[in-house]
N, C-alpha and C positions, 0 to 999 in steps of 0.2 A: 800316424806319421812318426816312424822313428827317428830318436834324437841321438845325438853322439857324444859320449863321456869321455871322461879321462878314467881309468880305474884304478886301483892302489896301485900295481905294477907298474902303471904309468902309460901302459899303451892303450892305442884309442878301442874303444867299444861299443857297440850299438845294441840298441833293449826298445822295449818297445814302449810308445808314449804317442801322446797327440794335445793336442791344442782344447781344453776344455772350455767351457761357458766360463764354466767359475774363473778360472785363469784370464779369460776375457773380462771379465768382469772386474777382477781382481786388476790389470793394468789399466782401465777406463780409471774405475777410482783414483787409485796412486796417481793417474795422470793430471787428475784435477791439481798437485801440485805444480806441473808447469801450467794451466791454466790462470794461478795466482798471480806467476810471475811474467806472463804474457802480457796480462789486463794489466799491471803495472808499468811493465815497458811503455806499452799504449797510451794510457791513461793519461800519464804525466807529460808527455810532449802537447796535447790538444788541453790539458787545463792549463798549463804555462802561454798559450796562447789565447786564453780567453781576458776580455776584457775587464769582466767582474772578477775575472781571480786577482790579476795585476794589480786594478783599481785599488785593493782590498790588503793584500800584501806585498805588491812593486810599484808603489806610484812609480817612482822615478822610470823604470822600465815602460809604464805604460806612456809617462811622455815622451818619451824618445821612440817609443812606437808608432805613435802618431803623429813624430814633427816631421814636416815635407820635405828638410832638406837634410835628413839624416845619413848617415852613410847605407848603403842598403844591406849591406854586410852586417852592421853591428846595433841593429835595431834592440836585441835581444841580450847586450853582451851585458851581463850584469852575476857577480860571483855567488851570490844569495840565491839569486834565481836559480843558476845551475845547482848550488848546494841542495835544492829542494827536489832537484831529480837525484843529487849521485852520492846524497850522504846515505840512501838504501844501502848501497853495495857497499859502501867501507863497513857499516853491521854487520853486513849478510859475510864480510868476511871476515870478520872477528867470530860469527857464529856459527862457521860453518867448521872450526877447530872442538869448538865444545858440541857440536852436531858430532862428530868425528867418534870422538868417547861415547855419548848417547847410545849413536849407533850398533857402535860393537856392543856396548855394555845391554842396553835395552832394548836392543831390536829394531830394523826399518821404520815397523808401523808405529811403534811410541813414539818417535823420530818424527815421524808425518804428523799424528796428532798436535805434538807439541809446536811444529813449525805453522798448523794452521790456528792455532791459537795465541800465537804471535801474530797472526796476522792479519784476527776479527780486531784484537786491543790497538792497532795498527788504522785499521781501518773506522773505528771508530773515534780516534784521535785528531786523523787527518780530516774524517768528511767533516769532524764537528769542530774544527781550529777556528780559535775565534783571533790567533795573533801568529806570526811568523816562529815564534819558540812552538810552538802545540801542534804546528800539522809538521815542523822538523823532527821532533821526537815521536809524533805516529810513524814517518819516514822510518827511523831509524827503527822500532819495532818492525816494521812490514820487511824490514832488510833481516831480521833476527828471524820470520818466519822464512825469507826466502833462501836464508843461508842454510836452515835445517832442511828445508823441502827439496834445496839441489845435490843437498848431500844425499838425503834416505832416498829418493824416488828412483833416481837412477838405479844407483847400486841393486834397491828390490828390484827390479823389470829386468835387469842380465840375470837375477839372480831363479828369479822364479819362470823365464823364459828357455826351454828348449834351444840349444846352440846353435841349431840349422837352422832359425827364426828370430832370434834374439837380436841381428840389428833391425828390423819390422818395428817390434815388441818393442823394442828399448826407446824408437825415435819417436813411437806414440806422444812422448814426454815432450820433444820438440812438437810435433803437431798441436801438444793442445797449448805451446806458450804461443804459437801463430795464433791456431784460432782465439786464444787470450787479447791478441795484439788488434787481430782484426773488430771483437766486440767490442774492444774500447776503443777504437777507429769511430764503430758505427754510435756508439753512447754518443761520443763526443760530441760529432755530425748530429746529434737532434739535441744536445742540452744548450750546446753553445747560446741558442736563442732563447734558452728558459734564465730569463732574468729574476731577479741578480744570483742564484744560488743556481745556476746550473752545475758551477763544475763542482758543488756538495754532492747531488744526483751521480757523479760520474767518479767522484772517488767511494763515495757509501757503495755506490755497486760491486766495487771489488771484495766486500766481505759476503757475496754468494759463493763464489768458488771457493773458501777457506771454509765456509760453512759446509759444503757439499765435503770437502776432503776431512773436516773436522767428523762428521756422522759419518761419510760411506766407510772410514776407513774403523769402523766397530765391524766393520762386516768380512773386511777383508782378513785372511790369513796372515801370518809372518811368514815368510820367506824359510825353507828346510833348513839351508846355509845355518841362519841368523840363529834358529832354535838348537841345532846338533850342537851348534860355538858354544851354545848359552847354556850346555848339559841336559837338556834337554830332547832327548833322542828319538825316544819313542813315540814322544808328539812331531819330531820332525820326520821321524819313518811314516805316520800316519797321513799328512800335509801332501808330502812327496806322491804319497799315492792317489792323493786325494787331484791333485794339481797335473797330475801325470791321467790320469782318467785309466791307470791297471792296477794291478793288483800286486803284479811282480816289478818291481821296483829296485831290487835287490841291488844290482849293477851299480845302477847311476847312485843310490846311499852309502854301498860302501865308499864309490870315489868322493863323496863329501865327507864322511867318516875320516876317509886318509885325510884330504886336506885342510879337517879343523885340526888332527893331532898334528901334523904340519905346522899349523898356526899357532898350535897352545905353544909351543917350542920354543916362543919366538917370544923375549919378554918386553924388547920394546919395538913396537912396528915401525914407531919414526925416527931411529935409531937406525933399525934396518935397511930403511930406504937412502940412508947415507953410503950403504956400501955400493962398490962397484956392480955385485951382480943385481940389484935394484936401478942403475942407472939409464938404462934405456926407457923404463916404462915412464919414471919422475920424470927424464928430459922432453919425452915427446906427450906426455901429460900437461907439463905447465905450457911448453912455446905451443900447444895448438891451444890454450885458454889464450894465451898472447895472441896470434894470426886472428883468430874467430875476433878480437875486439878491433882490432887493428884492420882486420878487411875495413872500417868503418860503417857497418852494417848499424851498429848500436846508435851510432849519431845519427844515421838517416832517421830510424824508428823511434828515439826519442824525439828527435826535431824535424820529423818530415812536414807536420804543419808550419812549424817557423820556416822549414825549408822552400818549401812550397808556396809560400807568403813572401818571400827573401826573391825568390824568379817571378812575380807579379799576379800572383792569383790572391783572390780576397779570402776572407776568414773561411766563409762555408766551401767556398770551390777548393781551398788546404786543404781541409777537413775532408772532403769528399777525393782527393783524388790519395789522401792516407788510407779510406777503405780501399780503393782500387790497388793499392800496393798490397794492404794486408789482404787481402782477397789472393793476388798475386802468391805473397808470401804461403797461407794455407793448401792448395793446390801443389806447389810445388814440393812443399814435406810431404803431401800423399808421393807425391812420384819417386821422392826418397827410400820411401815405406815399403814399395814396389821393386824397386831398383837396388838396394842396396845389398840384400842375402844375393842378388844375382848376377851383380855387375862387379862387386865389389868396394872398397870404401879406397881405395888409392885414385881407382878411375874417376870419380864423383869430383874428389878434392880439386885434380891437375886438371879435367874440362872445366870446373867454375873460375878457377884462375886466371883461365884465358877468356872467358864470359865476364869477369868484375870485372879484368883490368881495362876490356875493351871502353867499358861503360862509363867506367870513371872518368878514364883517359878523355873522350866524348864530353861529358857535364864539364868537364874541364875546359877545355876549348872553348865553348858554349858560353861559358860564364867569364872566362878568359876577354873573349871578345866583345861582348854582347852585354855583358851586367858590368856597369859600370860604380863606383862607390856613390856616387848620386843622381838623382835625373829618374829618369824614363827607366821599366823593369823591362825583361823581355818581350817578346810580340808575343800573342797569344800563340802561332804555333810554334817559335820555339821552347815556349813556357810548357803546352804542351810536349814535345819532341823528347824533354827534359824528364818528363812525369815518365814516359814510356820507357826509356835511359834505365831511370832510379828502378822502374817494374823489371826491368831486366835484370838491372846488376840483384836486386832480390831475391830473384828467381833461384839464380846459381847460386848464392849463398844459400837459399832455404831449401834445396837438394844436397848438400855437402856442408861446409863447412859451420853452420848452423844444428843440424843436429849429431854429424860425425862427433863436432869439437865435446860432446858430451859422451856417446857410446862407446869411441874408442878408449879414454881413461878409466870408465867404467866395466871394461873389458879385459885387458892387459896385465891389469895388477893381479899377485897370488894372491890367496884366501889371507894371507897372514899379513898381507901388507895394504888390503886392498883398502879400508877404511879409512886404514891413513895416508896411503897415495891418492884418492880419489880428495879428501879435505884438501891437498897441495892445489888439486886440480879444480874443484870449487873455490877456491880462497883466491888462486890468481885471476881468475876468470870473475871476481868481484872485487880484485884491486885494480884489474886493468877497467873493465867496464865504469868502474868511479873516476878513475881518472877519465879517461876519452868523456865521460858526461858532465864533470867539471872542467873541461880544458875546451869542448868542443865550439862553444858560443867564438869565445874567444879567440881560439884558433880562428873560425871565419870571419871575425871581425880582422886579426892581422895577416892573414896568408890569403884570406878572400877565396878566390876561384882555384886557387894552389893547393888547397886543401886535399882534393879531390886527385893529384897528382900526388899530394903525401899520403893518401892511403893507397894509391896503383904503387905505388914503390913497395910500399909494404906488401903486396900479393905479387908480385917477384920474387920475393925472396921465400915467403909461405909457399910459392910453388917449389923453388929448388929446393927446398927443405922437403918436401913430399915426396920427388924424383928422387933425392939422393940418400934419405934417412927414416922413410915412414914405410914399414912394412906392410902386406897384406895381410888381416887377420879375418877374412870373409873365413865361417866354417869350423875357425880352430876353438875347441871345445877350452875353456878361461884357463882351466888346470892344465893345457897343454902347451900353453906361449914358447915358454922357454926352450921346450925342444922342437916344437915346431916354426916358428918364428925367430926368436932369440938366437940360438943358437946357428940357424941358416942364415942370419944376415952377415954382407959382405963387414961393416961396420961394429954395427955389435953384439956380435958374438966374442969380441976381445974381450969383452963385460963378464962372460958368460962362465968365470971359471971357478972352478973350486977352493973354498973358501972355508977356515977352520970356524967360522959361526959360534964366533966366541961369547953372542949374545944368546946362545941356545941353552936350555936349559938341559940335559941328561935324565929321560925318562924312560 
């Protein structure tokens, strides 16, 4: 299957290549790091709902969980509690700057190792917490593994993936944080009733994936990019050929050749990204980490059991109707997978927009009228009606704005800035995500059923942002943005101009 480069010249070029095992294999592995960070999303929302974990570290939480005449809103609202899902991501974003350096400096796959071995020390902090300080600070390591894994993993799978292929290959990484979300859905659903230590059973499980990305990734290659940066050339000519399954390779290494001397050029990248002709890829890098947290996808999937408890279903029947979403969620990243080299990533965005906001808009009314702050939850089928709601608005999210808000930052950026525009892009996307999972309780405790109207507000505006600012990059080979993209947009292309690159060095 031929793929399509950029070449020194700069115009596009076609050579020949194909999709090999090894290469298959090569992004299975890597994808075990969204795997890690999946199981965690999961994880955490159904052990915040268990009773022996509360009992154990929230009494206070767990009587107001079970006093009759509690608000039904604010059963959960407690700021300890939430810190124990969202102090992850303020690490994961402090460490996904010093992932940043790693990266360039030592390559993807050290990158990965190092992120899963945050994330056994991690996981063996929190399943063994014997006090509220000891599973905060595994917390905070598992966030130091997830900051490096959403730095390297992406970046290697655009990197080691064929351009005509590459968003398939890249969303693998969202596929497996779904199917991440969905197996700690289903953990959950059978520990809950393993007393008193179920949710140890259910946080200890998340160090298989770290362990699987820890071993498979001795197996896997570095990335050609990563090696030719790193002077290493002849091992990345070799790689190249190897990952490309021919022989003649010539083509597509020189156009990496051009674009590391491009990059050595360049003394500081996040310097660079300050300038004007860097500013379209930074602006539409961080507001789509912004939209993706702000859909309020992250508060369903942390809190669907609480959610789902909060509209009148019991502990097991939360728990089971979280598989059905993450079930929900999985299926529809395959259709992503399917769909995205061929529909495009602009189409995906602006049809889910109109699929959330419907949905929200709906649970909103729903709870508007129907859930009142005390009394009676809803009738079992609007409780029901509601589940089916949340499975929708999932759906459109885990077709676009779920594994897009990762592929396209991932994409966009040149060779010389990519490392550290993609850190901008992991770093907000784990300050917004901590916020929205420290604010979220609380939020529905005061805004109640509004909530859900404060997040359709938000995907209005994530849509006109798509319509009027986010270009089509289905196809354009990474090294060609600027003149294919960039440069044709109504907007900015005013970005796009020549600039005496006073940070370059003369070689």
């Amino acid at each position: 299957m031929p793929a399509v480069v950029v070449s020194g010249s700069g115009e596009n070029q076609e050579f020949e290549g194909r999709i090999t095992v090894y290469v298959i294999v090569c992004v299975i592995i890597a994808a075990f790091g969204g795997l890690m960070f999946g199981y965690d999303i999961g994880i955490s929302g159904g052990v915040t709902s268990m009773d022996d974990f509360l009992k154990k570290f929230f009494p206070a939480v767990f009587e107001k969980k079970h006093h009759a005449l509690e608000n039904n809103y604010c059963k959960y609202d407690n700021q300890f509690l939430q810190l124990f899902t969202s102090c992850l991501y303020l690490a994961a974003l402090i460490a996904s700057f010093v992932a940043s350096k790693v990266c360039s400096k030592y390559g993807r796959k050290l990158t990965m190792q190092i992120a899963s071995i945050f994330f056994i020390i991690g996981v063996i902090l929190t399943a063994g917490g014997i006090n509220i300080e000891m599973i905060i600070f595994g917390r905070i390591f598992l966030g130091f593994g997830v900051g490096f894994a959403n730095q390297a993993v992406p970046l290697f799978l655009s990197e080691i993936a064929p351009p005509n292929l590459r968003g398939a290959l890249n969303i693998s990484f969202q596929l497996f944080i779904t199917i991440g979300i969905l197996v700690s859905n289903l953990i959950n659903y059978f520990t809950t009733n393993v007393h008193p230590h179920g949710w140890r059973i259910s946080l200890g499980i998340a160090g298989v994936p770290a362990l699987m990305l820890c071993l498979g990734s001795i197996l896997i290659c570095e990335t050609p990019t990563s090696l030719i940066e790193r002077h290493k050339v002849e091992e990345g000519r070799k790689v190249l050929g190897k990952i490309r399954g021919v022989e003649n390779v010539d083509d597509e290494f020189d156009s990496i050749i051009h674009a590391c001397e491009m990059a050595k050029q360049v003394k500081d990248p996040f310097r660079k990204l300050m300038k004007p002709v860097s500013r379209p890829q930074l602006v539409i890098s961080i507001c789509l980490q912004i939209f993706q947290q702000f859909t309020g996808i992250n508060a369903i999937m942390f809190y669907a059991p609480v959610l789902f408890q909060t509209v009148g279903f019991g502990n097991d029947a939360a728990l089971l109707s979280s598989v059905i979403t993450g079930l929900v969620n999985v299926f529809s990243t395959v259709v992503s997978i399917y769909v995205v080299d061929r529909a495009g990533r602009r189409i995906l965005l602006l049809e889910a927009c109109v699929q959330m906001f419907i949905s929200q808009v709906i649970i909103g009314i729903i709870l508007f009228k129907e859930l009142k702050t005390t009394g009676d939850n809803l009738s079992k089928g609007e409780a029901i009606f509601v589940v089916i709601l949340v499975c929708t608005f999932v759906m459109g999210f885990a077709w676009s704005w779920g594994p897009l808000g990762w592929l396209i930052p991932s994409e966009i950026f040149p060779l010389e800035t990519r490392s550290a525009g993609f850190a901008f892009a992991v770093s907000t996307n784990m300050l917004f995500t901590f916020i929205i999972g420290q604010a979220f309780l609380s939020m529905l405790c005061q805004m109640q059923a509004g909530i859900f109207f404060f997040f359709a507000a938000w995907v209005i505006i994530m849509g006109a942002f798509t319509w009027f600012l986010l270009p089509e990059t289905k196809g354009v080979p990474v090294d060609a943005m600027v003149d294919k993209v960039w440069k044709q947009h109504w907007f900015w292309r005013s970005f796009m101009i020549e600039d005496d690159r006073p940070d370059v060095k003369v070689v």
